[in-house]
C-alpha positions as CSV (number, residue, x, y, z in Angstrom):
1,X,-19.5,-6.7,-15.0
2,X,-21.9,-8.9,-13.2
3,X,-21.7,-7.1,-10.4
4,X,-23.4,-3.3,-10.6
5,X,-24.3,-2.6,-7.1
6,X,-24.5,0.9,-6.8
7,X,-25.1,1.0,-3.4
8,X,-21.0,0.7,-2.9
9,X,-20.1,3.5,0.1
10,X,-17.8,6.0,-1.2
11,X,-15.2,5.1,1.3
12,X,-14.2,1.7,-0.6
13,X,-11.3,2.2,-3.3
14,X,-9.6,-0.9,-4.6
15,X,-10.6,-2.8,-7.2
16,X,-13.2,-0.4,-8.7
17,X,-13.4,1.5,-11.8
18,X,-11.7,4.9,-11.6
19,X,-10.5,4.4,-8.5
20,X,-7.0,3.7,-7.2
21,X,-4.5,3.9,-4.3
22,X,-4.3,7.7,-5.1
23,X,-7.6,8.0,-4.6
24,X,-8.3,6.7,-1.2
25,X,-4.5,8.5,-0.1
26,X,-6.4,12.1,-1.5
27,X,-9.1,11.2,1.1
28,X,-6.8,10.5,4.0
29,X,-4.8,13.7,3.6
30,X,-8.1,16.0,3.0
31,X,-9.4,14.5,6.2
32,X,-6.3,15.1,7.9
33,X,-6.5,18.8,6.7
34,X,-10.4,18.7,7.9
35,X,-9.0,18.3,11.2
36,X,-9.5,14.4,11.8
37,X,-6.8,13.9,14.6
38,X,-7.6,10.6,15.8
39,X,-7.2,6.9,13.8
40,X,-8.5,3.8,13.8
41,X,-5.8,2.0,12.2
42,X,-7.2,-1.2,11.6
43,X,-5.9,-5.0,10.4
44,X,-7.8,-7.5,9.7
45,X,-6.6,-10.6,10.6
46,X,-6.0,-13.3,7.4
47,X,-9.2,-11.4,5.3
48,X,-8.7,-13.2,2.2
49,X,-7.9,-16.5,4.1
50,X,-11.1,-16.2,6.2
51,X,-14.5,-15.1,4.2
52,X,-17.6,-17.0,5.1
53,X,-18.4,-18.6,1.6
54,X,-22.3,-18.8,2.7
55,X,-22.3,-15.1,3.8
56,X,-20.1,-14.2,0.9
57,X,-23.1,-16.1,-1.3
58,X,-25.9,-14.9,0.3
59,X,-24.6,-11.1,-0.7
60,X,-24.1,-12.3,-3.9
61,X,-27.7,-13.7,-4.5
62,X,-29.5,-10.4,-3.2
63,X,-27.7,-8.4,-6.6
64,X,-27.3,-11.4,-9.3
65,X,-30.1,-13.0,-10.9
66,X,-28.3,-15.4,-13.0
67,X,-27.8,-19.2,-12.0
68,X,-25.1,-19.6,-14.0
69,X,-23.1,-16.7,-12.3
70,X,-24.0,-17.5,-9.1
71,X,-22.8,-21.6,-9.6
72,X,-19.6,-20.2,-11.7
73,X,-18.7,-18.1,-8.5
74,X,-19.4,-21.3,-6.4
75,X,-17.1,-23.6,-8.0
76,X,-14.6,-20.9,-8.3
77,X,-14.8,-20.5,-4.2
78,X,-14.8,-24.5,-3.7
79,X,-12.3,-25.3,-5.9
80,X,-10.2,-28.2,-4.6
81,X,-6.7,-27.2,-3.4
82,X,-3.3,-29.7,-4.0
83,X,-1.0,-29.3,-1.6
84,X,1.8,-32.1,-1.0
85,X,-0.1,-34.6,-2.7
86,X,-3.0,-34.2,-1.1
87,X,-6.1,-31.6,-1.9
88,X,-9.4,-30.9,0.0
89,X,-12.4,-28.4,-1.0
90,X,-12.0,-25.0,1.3
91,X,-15.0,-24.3,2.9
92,X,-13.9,-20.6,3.2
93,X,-11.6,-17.9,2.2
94,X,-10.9,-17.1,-1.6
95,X,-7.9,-18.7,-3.6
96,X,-5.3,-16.6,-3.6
97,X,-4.1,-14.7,-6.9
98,X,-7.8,-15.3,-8.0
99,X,-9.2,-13.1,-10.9
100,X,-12.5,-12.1,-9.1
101,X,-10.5,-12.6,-5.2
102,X,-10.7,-8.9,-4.7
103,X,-14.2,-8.0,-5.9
104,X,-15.3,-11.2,-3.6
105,X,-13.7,-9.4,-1.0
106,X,-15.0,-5.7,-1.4
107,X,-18.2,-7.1,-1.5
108,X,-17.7,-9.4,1.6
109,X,-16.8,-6.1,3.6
110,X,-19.4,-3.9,1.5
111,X,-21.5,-4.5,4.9
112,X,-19.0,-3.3,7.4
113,X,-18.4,-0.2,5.5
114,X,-22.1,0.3,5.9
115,X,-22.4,0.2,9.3
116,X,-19.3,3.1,9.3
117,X,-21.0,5.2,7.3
118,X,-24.4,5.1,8.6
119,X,-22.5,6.0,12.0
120,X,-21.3,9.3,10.6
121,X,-17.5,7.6,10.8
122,X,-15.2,8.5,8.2
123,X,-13.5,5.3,7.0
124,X,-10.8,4.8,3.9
125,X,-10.4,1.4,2.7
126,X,-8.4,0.0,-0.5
127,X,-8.8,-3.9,-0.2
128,X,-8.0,-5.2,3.2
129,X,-6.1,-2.2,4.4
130,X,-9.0,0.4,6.3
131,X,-8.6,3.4,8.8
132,X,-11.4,5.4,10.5
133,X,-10.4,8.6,11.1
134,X,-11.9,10.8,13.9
135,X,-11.8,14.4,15.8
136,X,-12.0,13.3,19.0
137,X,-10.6,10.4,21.0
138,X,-13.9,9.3,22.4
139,X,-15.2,9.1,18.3
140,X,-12.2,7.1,17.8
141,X,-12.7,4.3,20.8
142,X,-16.3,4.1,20.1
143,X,-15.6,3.9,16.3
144,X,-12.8,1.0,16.8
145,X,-15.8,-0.9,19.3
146,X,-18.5,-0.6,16.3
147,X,-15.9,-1.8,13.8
148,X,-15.4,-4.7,16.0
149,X,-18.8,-5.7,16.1
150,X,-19.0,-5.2,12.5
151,X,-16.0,-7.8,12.2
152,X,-17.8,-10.2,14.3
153,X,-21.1,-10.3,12.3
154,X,-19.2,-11.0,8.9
155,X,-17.2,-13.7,10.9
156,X,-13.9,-11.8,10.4
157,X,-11.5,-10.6,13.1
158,X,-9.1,-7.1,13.6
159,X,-5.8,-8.1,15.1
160,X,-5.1,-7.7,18.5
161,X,-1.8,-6.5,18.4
162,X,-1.7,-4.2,15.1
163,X,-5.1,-2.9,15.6
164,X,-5.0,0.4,17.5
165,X,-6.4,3.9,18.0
166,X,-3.3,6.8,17.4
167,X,-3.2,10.4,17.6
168,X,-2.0,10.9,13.9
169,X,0.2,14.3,15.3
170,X,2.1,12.3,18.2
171,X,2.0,8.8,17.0
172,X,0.8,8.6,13.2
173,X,0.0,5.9,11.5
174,X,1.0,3.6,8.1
175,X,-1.6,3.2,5.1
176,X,-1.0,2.1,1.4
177,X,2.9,2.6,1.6
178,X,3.2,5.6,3.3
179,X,3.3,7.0,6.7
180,X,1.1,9.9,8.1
181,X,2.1,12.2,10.7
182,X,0.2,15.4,10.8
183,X,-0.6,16.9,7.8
184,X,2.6,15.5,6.2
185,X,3.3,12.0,5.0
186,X,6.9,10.1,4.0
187,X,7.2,6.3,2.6
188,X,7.2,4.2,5.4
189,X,9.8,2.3,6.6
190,X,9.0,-0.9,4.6
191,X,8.6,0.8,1.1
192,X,12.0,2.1,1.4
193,X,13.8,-1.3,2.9
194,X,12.1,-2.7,-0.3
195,X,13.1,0.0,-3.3
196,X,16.8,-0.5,-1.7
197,X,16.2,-3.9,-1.8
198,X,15.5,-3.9,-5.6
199,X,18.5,-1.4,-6.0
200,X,20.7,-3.3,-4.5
201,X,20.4,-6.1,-6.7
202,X,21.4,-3.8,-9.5
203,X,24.5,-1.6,-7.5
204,X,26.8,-4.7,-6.7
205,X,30.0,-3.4,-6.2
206,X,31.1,-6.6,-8.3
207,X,28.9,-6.4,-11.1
208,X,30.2,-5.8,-14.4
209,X,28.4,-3.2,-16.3
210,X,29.2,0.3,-17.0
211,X,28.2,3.3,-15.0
212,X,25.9,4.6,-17.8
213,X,24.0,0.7,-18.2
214,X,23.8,0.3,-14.5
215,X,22.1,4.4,-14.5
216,X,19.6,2.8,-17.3
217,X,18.6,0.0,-15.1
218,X,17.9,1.5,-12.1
219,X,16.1,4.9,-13.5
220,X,13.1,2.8,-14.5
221,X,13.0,1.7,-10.7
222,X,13.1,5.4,-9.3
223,X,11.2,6.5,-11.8
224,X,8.4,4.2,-11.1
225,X,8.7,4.6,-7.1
226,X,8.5,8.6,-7.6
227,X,5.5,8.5,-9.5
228,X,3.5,6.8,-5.9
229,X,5.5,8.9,-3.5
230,X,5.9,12.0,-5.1
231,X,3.8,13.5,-2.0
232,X,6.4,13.2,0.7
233,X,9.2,15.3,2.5
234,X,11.3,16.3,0.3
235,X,14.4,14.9,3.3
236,X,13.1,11.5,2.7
237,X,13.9,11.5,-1.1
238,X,16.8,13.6,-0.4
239,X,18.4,10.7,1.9
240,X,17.6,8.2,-0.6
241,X,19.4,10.1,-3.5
242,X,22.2,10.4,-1.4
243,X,22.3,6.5,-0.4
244,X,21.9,5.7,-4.4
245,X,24.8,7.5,-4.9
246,X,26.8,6.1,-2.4
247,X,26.0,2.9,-4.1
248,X,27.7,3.8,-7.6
249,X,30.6,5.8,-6.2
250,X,31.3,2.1,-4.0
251,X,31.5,0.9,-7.9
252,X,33.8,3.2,-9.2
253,X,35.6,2.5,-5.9
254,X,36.4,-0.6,-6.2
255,X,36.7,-0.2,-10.1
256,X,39.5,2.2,-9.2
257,X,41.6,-1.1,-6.9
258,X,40.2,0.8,-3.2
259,X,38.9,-1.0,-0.5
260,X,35.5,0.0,1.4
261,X,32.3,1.9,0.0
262,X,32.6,5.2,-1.7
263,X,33.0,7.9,0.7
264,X,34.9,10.9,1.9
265,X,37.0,11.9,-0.7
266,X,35.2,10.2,-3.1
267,X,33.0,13.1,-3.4
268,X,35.1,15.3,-4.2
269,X,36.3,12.3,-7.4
270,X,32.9,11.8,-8.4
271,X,30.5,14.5,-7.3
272,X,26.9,14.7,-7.6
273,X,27.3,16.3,-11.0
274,X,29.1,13.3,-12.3
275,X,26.2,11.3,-11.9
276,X,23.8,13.8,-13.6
277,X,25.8,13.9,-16.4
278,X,25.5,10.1,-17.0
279,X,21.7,10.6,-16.5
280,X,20.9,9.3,-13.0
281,X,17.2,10.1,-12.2
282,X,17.2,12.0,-9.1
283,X,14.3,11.9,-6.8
284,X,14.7,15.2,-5.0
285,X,15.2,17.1,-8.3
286,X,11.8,15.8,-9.8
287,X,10.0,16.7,-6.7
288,X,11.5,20.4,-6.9
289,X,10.7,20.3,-10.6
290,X,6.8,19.0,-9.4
291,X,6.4,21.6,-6.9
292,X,7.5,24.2,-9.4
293,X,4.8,23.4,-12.0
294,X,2.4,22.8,-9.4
């Protein structure tokens, strides 16, 4: 990799060897346990849309030596964009979907997360998404004022609206899929809406495969979605077990010439144990099992 800097804070996650989403939730939660009651929950405003290519260079230069790297990474930045015809050379951001994008951009931000940790703040980031987290409410204000600053001097800018300071135990606050309240955490509203999405697509009431195929093609899906929020409530899961279920027994519903979703009696004509039987993956039962061996 031709970029070693190994100066990178500790508080920057994404995009990095050996470290993942996991890694920067761990931090979150043991700070949370630590008694850090007060967020910055920052969002910065288009990040990828509106890096400073000479500033973006100029951090490049002080850690690469080589021409050649430096002109590669460039052309790669000024790259002419077609839209409708017509294309024009960008004069900042980074293209979008690009190979090297994301380590343009930890490095871009490498300078705020500097100025954070020289501070004494505690900051998580994984790509664009950061949060300082704080004991006191004062700490928090005056950490969201220095981040702001910070912003400024890298020509970047936190969001009016969705930038904020929250008490995590009243209010809480989202990060990497999930939302934090306390010491607990549950998927967040969005990460649900979209795993039912991707169900529903599967649990037509119309569709025409059998119980057990349409149990093989969703598993992999709630398999997949347990593995990243294995840490919440287990009510959250529970609530989504009960709504997958609600979604086959509206199959076997209509399969069986009734009108409306698969309700009321219909628990007692296909009851949880029905669907076990055929193999469905259920969430709350692997996080019981995970506790167990934990």
């Amino acid at each position: 990799m031709w970029w070693s800097r190994s100066s990178l804070v500790d508080t920057s996650n994404g995009f990095r060897l050996g470290r993942s989403c996991k890694d920067a939730l761990r931090r979150v939660a043991a700070l949370l346990k630590a008694g850090f009651v007060w967020v910055v929950d920052a969002d910065i405003a288009r990040h990828f849309d509106t890096i400073d290519h000479d500033l973006l260079l100029a951090d490049v230069v002080q850690e690469v030596a080589d021409g050649r790297v430096l002109e590669l990474v460039r052309a790669f930045l000024r790259a002419r964009v077609l839209d409708d015809g017509a294309s024009w050379e960008p004069d900042t951001g980074t293209p979008q979907g690009g190979v090297i994008s994301p380590l343009l951009a930890n490095i871009y931000l490498h300078p705020v997360e500097v100025k954070l940790e020289q501070a004494g703040y505690a900051s998580v980031r994984y790509a664009d998404d950061l949060v300082v987290l704080c004991r006191r409410r004062e700490e928090a204000e005056a950490a969201l004022a220095l981040l702001a600053d910070a912003m400024v001097a890298q020509r970047l800018t936190l969001h009016p609206d969705k930038t904020r300071v929250a008490n995590v135990v009243v209010e809480g606050f989202d990060f990497l899929g999930y939302h934090f309240q306390g010491r607990t955490r549950w998927p967040r509203k969005a990460s649900i809406r979209k795993l039912r999405d991707a169900l529903r697509l599967l649990t037509r009431r119309t569709n025409g495969f059998s119980l057990e195929a349409i149990i093989a093609r969703i598993n992999p899906i709630l398999r997949g979605w347990f593995e990243y929020f294995k840490h919440s409530q287990q009510a959250e899961l529970h609530a989504l077990d009960g709504w997958v279920r609600m979604r086959l027994r509206s199959i076997l519903h209509k399969r069986a010439h009734r009108r409306g979703r698969g309700r009321g009696a219909d628990h007692q004509r296909w009851p949880n144990a029905h669907f076990t039987a055929h193999g469905l993956f259920t969430l709350s039962a692997a996080h019981a099992a995970a506790l167990q061996s934990r």
